[in-house]
Legacy VTK file of the C-alpha trace (Angstrom):
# vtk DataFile Version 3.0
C-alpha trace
ASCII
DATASET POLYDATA
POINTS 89 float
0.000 0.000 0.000
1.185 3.298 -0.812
1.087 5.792 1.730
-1.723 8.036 2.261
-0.245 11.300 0.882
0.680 9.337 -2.615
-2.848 7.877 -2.409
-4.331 11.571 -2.308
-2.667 13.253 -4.833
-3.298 10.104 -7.458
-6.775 9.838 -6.590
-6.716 14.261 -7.225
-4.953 14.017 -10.201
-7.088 11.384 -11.793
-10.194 13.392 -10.707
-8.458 16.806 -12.315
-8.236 14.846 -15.673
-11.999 13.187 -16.022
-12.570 17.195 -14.947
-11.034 18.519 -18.004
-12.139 15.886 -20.224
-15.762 16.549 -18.946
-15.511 20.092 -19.579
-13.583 19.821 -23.334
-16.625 17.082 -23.965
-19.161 19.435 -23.121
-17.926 22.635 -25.023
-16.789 20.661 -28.157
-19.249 17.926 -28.257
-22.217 17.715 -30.452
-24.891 17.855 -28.437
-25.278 20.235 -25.841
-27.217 19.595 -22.539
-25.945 21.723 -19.558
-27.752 19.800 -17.231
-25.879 16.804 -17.931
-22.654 18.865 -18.375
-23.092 20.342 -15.024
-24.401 17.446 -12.848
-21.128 15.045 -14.289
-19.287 18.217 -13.165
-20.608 18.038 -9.877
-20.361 14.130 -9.476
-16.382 14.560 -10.214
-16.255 16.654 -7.261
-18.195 15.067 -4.732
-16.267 11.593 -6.130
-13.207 13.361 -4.828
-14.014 14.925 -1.754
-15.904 11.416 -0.301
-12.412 9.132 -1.304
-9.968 11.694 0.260
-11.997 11.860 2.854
-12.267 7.938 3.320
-8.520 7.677 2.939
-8.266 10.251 6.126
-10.724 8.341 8.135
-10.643 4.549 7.763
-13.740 2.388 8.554
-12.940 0.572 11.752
-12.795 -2.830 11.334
-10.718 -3.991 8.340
-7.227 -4.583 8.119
-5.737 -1.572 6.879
-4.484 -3.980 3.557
-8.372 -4.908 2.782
-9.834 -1.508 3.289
-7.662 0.392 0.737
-7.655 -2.633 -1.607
-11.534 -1.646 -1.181
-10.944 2.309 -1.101
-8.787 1.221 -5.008
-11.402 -0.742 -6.237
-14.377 1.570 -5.353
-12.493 3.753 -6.699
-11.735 2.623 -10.153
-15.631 1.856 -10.733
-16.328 4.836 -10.189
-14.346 6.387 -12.117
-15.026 4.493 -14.751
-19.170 5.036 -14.670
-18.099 8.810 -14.909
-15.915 8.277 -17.834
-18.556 6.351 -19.482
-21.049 9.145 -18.790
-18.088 12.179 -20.571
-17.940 9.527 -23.785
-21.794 9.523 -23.838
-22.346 13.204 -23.826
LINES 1 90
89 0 1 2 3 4 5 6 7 8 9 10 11 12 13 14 15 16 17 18 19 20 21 22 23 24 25 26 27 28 29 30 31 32 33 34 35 36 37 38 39 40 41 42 43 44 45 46 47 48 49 50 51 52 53 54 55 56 57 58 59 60 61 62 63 64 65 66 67 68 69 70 71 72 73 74 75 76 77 78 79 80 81 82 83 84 85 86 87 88
């Protein structure tokens, strides 16, 4: 496991990119729904806030090892239902 600093800036750096891609996709795609837009925008940001904040404050419980194999994994879905969302728009 890396350690948690490492973990926060990949998990904000990922979250900047999707960010940028989501708002390049909405000013130079070819349809144009702001609602959409502005909602994905929104998920992006709450995605990052909620996993920095669960990498600060581990659910009691879990080996350390299990929970941010978890934290990774959660992560990556996630991720990858917004990305799914900026291809679609």
């Amino acid at each position: 496991m890396a350690n948690k600093r490492t973990l926060k800036r990949a998990i904000n750096m990922i979250c900047e990119e999707i960010f940028a891609e989501a708002i390049a996709a909405s000013l130079y795609g070819n349809q144009v729904n702001d609602d959409n837009a502005e909602g994905l925008l929104y998920a992006i940001i709450k995605m990052q806030s909620d996993f920095v904040s669960r990498i600060s404050h581990p659910e009691p419980g879990l080996t350390p090892k299990a929970y941010y194999k978890k934290l990774r994994e959660d992560f990556t879905s996630q991720a990858s239902e917004i990305i799914d969302q900026i291809n679609n728009l």
